[in-house]
C-alpha positions in Angstrom: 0.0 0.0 0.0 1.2 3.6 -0.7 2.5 5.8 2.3 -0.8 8.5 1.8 -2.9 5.4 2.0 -1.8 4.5 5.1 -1.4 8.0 6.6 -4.9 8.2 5.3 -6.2 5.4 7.1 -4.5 6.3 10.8 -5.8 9.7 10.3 -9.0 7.8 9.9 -8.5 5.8 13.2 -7.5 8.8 14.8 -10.9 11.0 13.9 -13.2 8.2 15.3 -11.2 7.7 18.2 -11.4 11.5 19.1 -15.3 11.6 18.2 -15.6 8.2 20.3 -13.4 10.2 23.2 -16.4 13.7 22.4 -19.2 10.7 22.7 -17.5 10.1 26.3 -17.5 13.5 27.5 -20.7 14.6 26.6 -22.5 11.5 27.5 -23.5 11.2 23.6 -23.5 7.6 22.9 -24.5 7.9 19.6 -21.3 10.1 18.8 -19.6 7.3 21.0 -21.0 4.2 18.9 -20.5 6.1 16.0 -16.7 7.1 16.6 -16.3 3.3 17.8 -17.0 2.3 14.4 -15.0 4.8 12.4 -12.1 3.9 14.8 -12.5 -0.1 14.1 -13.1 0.2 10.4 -10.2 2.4 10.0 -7.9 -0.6 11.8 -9.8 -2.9 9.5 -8.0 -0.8 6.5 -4.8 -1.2 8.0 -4.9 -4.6 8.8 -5.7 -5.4 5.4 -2.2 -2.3 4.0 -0.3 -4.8 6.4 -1.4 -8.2 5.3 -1.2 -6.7 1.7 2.1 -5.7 2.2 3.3 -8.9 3.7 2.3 -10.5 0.9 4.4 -8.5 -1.4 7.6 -9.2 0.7 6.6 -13.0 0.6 6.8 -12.3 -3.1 9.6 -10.2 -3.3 11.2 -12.9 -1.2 10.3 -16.0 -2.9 11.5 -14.3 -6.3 15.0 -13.2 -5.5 
């Protein structure tokens, strides 16, 4: 995965965890369920850069 894409996707996880963080201090648990979400979806992305790029050094490996 590209570097923006991965930037990208930690800025991502680092939006819902704030709005999660909001949900808390106001007592808004929509905002919290909501931020929750964003936050786990977002490490869902990144999971998936990392497993993708593990896959291309398997590659890169097995081909050298």
């Amino acid at each position: 995965m590209s570097f923006t894409d991965k930037v990208e996707h930690k800025a991502e996880e680092l939006k819902g965890a704030a709005k999660e963080k909001f949900g808390d201090a106001t007592d808004n648990e929509s905002l919290q369920a909501e931020g929750a979400a964003e936050r786990r979806a977002a490490q869902a992305r990144q999971a998936g850069d990392n497993l993708h790029d593990a896959g291309r050094h398997a590659r890169d490996a097995l081909t050298d």
